[in-house]
LUMDOTOR-409138 format. One record per residue (C-alpha): residue in three letters; y, x, z. Coordinates in steps of 0.25 Angstrom, whole numbers, padded with zeros to 4 digits, always signed. Each point is the difference from the previous one (the first is absolute). Example, Ala and Ser with C-alpha at 12.3 -4.5 7.8 and 13.67 -1.06 7.14 Angstrom:
BEGIN
Ala-0018+0049+0031 Ser+0014+0006-0002 
! end
This chain:
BEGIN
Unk-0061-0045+0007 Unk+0000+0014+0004 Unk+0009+0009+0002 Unk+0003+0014+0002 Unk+0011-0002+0007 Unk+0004-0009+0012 Unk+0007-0010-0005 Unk+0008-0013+0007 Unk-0002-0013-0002 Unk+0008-0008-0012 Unk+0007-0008+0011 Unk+0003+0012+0008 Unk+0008+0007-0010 Unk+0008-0012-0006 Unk+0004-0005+0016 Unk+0006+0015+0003 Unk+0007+0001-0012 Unk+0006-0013+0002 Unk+0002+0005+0015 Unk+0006+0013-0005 Unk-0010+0007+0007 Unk+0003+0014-0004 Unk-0015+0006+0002 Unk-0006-0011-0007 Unk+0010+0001-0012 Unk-0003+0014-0001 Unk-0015-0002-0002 Unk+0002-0010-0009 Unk+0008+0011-0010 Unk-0012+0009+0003 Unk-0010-0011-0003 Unk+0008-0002-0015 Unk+0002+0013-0001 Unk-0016+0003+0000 Unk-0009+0001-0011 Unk-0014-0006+0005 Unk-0004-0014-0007 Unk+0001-0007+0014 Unk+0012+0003+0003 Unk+0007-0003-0014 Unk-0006-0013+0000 Unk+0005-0001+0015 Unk+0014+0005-0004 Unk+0000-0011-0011 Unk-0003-0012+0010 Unk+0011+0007+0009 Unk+0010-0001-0011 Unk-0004-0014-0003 Unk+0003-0005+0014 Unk+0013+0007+0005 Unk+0005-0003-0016 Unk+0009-0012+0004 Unk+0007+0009+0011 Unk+0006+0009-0008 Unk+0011+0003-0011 Unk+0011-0003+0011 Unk+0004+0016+0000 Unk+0010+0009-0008 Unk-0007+0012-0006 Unk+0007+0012-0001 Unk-0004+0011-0008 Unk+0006+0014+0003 Unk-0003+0013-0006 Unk+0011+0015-0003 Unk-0004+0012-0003 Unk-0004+0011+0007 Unk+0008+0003+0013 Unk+0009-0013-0001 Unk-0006-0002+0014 Unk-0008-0014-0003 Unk-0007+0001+0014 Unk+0014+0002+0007 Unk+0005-0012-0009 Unk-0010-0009+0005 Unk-0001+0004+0011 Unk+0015-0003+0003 Unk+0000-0014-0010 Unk-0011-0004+0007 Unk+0005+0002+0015 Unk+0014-0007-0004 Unk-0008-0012-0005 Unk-0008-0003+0010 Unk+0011+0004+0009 Unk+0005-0014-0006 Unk-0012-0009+0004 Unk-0009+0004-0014 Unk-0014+0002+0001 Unk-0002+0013-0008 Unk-0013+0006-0007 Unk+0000+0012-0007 Unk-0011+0004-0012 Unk-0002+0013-0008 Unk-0004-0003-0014 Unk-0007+0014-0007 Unk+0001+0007+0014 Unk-0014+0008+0000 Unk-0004+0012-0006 Unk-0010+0002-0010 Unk-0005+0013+0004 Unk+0004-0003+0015 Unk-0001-0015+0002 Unk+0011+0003+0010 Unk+0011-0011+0002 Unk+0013+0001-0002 Unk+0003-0009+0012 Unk-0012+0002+0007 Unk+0007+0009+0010 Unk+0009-0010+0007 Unk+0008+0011+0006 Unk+0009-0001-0011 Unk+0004-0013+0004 Unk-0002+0001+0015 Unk+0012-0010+0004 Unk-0003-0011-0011 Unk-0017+0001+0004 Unk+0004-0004+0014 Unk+0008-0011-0003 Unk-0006-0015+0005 Unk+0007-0006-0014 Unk-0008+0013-0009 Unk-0014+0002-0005 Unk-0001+0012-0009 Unk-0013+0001-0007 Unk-0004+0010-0012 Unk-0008-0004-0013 Unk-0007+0013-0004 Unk-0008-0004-0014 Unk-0009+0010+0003 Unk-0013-0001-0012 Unk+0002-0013+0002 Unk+0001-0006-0016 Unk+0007-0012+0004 Unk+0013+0008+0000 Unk+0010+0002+0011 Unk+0007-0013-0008 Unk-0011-0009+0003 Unk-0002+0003+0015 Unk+0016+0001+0004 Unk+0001-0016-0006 Unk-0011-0002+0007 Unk+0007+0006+0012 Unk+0013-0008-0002 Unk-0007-0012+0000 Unk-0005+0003+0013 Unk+0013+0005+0008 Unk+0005-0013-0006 Unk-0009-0008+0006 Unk+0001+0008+0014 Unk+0015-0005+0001 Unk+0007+0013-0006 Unk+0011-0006-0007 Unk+0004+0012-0009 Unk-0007+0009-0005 Unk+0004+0017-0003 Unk-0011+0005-0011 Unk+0004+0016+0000 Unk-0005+0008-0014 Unk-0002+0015-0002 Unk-0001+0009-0012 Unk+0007-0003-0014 Unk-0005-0009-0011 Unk-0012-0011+0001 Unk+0002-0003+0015 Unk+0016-0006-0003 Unk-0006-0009-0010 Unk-0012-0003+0010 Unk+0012-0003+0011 Unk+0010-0006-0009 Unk-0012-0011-0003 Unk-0002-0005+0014 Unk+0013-0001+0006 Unk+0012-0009-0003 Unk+0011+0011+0003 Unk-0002+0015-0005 Unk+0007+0011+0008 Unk+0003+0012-0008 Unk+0006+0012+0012 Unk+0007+0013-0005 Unk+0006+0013+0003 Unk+0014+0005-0005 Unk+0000+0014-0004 Unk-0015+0001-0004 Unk+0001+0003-0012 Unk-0003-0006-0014 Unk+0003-0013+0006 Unk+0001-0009-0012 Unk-0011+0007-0007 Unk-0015-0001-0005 Unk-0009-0011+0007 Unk+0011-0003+0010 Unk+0006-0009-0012 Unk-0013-0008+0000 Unk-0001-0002+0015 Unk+0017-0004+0001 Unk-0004-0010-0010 Unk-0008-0008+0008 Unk+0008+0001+0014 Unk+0008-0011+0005 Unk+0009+0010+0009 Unk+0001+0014+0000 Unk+0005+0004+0013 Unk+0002+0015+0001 Unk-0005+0007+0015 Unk+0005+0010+0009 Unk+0014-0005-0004 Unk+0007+0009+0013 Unk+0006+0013+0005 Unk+0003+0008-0013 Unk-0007-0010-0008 Unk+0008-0009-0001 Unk+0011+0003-0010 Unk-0013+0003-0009 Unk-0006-0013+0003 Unk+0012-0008-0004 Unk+0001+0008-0014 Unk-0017-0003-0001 Unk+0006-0015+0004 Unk+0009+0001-0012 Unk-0010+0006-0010 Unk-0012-0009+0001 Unk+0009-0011+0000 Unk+0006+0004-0013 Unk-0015+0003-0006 Unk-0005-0014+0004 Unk+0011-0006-0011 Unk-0009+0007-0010 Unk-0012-0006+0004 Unk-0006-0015-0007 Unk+0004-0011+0008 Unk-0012-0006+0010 Unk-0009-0011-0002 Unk+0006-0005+0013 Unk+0015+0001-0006 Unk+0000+0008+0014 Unk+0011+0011+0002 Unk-0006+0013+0007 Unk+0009+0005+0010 Unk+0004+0012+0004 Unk+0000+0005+0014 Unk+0002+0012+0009 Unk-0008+0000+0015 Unk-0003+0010+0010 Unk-0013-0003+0007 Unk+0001+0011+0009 Unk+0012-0005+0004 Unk-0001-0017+0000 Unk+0011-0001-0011 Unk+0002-0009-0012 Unk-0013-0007+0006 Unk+0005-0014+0000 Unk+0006+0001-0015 Unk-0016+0004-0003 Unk-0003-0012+0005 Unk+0010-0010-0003 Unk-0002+0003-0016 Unk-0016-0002+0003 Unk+0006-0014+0005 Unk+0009-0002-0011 Unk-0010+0004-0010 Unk-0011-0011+0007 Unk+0011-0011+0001 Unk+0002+0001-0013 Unk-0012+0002-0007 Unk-0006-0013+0009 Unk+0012-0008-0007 Unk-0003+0003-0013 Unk-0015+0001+0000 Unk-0001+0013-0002 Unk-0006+0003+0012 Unk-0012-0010-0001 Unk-0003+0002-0013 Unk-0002+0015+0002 Unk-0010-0002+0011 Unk-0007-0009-0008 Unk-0001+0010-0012 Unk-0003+0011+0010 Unk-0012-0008+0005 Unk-0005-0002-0014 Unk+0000+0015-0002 Unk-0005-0001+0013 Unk-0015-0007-0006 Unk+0000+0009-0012 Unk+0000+0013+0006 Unk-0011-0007+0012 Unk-0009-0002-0016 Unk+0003+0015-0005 Unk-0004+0006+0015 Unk-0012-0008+0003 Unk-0003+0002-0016 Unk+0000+0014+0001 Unk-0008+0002+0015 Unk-0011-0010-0005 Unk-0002+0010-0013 Unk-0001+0013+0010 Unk-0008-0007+0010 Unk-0012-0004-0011 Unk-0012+0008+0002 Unk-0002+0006-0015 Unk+0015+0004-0001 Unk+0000+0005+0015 Unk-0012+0010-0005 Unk+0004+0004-0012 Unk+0015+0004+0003 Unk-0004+0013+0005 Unk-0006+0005-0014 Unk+0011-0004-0008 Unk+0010+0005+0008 Unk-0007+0015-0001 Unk-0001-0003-0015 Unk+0014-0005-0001 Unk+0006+0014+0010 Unk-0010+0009-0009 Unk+0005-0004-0015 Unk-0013-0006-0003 Unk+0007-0014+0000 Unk+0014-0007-0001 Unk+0004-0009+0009 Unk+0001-0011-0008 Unk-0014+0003-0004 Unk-0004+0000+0013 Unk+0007-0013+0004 Unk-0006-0007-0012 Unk-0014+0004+0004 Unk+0005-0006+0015 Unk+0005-0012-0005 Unk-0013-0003-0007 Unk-0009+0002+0011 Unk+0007-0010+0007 Unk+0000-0010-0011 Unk-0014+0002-0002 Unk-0004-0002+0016 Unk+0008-0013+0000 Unk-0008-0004-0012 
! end
């Protein structure tokens, strides 16, 4: 069949992934991360074949808010694990621009050291109009590092609101890093996000900072006591850490370890990645759902029309929708 785009054989990708190949692996995450037919259906037979090679990393969700210095955090997480022998990989979930498609990793500058490192592979996953979603293609992704021998897995999310639940469903530990003296710490849609973190760890606890980080410490601690209990019956911790510094470092990492060892023992751990790949399928069924709909001739033609009528008044937008959705029903009739 033919294709737009150069593509390698079926074999070709599963052997270099298997081989940790770096270059192979990295046109295999642009190959699913394409929209053309061939590749989707490329993708899929990929997946299929590397399947019994993965699952065997820790996914680690991180995200803060602004200037918590995420790229520095990693950066310095990520150097001090593989520093102990760990092979590393490093994903951006919702890093592109709308209006830019620009990539919040995509310049590697930002993590110079770590990019250079033999132990790890820093890759982007820009959504772009891709109506698959950023959550789709970053599973996809995992699965992939996972299959190339990378044994954990850091999964960075940026902005506030539908990207820390899109993390908090893909990875078995949630990261939560924050500032002391920000500001409105406890407040607003913070709440929601300190909810789902296993750990907050505040940054940049140094110099003059670190009298304010200790009371930060002490008051997140006290404001998680409010909070329901977890599903998990997991206690969120508390930490301070200076990236820039390498400080408090091993304590981020030996409550990630405590938290796997004990989730493993009680089931928890499995149980979640089973639900997760469940989740998994049933937003696979909305997305391929919602791009076969766009992708039919008559709806494809007739979107421009309504959309005018719908920005001039002459029709509401569920109006419009309705008369979509017919169009639709009547073509598969």
């Amino acid at each position: 069949m033919p294709s737009v785009r150069k593509r390698l054989e079926l074999n070709d990708y599963v052997n270099g992934i298997k081989s940790s190949n770096r270059v192979i692996l990295s046109q295999a995450i642009t190959l699913i991360e394409s929209a053309l037919t061939f590749d989707r259906d490329l993708s899929e037979s990929l997946l299929g074949k590397i399947l019994p090679s993965t699952g065997n990393s820790l996914r680690i969700g991180i995200t803060g808010v602004p200037g918590v210095g995420k790229s520095t955090f990693i950066e310095s997480f990520g150097l001090h694990l593989c520093e102990m022998g760990h092979k590393v990989a490093i994903l951006a979930v919702d890093p592109s621009s709308q209006k830019t498609r620009g990539s919040i990793l995509g310049d590697k500058t930002r993590m110079e050291e770590l990019s250079h490192h033999k132990n790890a592979f820093i890759r982007p996953s820009p959504t772009g109009r891709s109506l698959g979603g950023v959550a789709n293609k970053t599973r996809e992704t995992i699965l992939l590092c996972e299959a190339a021998g990378f044994d954990i897995i850091l999964i960075e999310t940026v902005g506030v609101g539908q990207s820390e639940v899109t993390v908090k469903s893909m990875v078995d530990f949630f990261l939560l890093l924050m500032l002391a003296g920000a500001g409105d710490e406890l407040q607003g849609i913070k709440k929601g996000i300190m909810e789902m973190a296993d750990s907050i760890v505040i940054n940049k606890a140094d110099g003059d900072n670190i009298k304010a980080s200790k009371q930060a410490k002490t008051e997140y601690q006290n404001a998680l006591h409010l909070f329901p209990a977890s599903e998990s019956g997991w206690y969120p911790k508390v930490m301070t850490c200076s990236a820039q510094e390498n400080l408090g470092l091993n304590d981020v990492w030996d409550t990630i370890n405590d938290f796997s060892t004990k989730m493993k023992e009680t089931g928890f751990f499995s149980e979640q990645r089973k639900r997760q790949s469940i989740d998994w399928m049933h937003a696979t069924i909305q997305n391929h759902l919602v791009s076969d709909f766009f992708e039919k001739y008559r709806v494809k033609s007739m979107l421009p029309l309504l959309e005018e009528k719908v920005s001039s008044g002459e029709l509401t937008p569920q109006n419009a929708a309705h008369q979509l959705l017919s169009f639709r029903e009547n073509s598969a009739k």
